[in-house]
N, C-alpha and C positions, 0 to 999 in steps of 0.2 A: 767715496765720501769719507773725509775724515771728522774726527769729532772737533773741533775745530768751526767745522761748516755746519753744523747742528749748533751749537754758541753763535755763529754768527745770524742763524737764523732765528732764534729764541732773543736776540736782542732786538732784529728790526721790529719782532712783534711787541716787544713790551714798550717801544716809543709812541707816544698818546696819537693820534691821530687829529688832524687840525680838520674838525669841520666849520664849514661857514655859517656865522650868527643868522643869516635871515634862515636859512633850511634848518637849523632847531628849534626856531622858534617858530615855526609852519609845524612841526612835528610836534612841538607840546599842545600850540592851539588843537592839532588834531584830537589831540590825547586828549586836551581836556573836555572836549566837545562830544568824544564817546564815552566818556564818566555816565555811568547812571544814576539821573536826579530822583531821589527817592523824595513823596511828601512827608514832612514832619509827622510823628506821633503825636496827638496830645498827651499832655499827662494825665497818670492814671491816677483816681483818685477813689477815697473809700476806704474802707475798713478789710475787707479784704485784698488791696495792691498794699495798703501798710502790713499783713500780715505777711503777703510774700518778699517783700523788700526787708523785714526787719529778720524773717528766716534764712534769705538767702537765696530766693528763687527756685526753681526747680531741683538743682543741684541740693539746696537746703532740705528739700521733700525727700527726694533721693535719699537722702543718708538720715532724718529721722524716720521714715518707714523703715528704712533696712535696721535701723539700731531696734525699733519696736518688735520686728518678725523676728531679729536674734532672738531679740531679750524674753518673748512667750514661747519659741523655742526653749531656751536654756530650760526659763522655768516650770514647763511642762510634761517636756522630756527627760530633766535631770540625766544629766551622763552618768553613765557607770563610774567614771574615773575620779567624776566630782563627789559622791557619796562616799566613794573609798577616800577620799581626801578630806572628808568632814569627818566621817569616822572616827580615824587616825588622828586628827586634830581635836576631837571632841570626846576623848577618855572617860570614863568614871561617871559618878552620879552629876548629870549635868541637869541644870532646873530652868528651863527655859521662860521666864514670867513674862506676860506684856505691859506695855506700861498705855496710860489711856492718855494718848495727848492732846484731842481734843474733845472736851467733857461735854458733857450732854446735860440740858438745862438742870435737870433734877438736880444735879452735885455741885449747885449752885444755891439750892433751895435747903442745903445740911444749915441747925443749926447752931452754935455751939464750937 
């Protein structure tokens, strides 16, 4: 066999083949006829299908519980590595105040 005869063979296989209109079109009907017909859903309605559509669905749950279980991780665990980085970031007489953002009826009733 020369190579030669491996090109002539790689060319007869890339010419289209001609099949005839009425046997593809017996072969789609087939096809389309083993489609499985599913019934419609209705839509979902209510306060909870708006909360999972405006989250994102399952996927959306997904990834705010995983952000929730980091985030009381981080903050209950504290890593070692984050202390030594606040540390070193946080030098000398530091005075940490809170500030009251939202006030309680009383500091509403000051007069003057």
């Amino acid at each position: 066999m020369r190579d030669s005869d491996l090109d002539d063979l790689f060319a007869q296989v890339r010419q289209p083949v001609a099949v005839p209109a009425d046997l593809m079109a017996r072969v789609l009907a087939d096809a389309d006829a083993a489609q499985p017909v599913s019934a419609p859903r209705p839509p979902q309605t209510g306060l909870l299908a708006g909360f999972w559509a405006a989250i994102g669905g399952f996927g959306g749950v997904a990834g705010l519980s995983s952000a929730a279980v980091a985030g009381a991780w981080i903050g209950f665990a504290q890593p070692m590595a984050l202390t030594t980085l606040t540390d070193s970031l946080l030098t000398g007489d530091v005075v940490a105040e809170t500030v009251n953002i939202l006030p309680g009826f009383d500091d509403f009733l000051d007069e003057g």
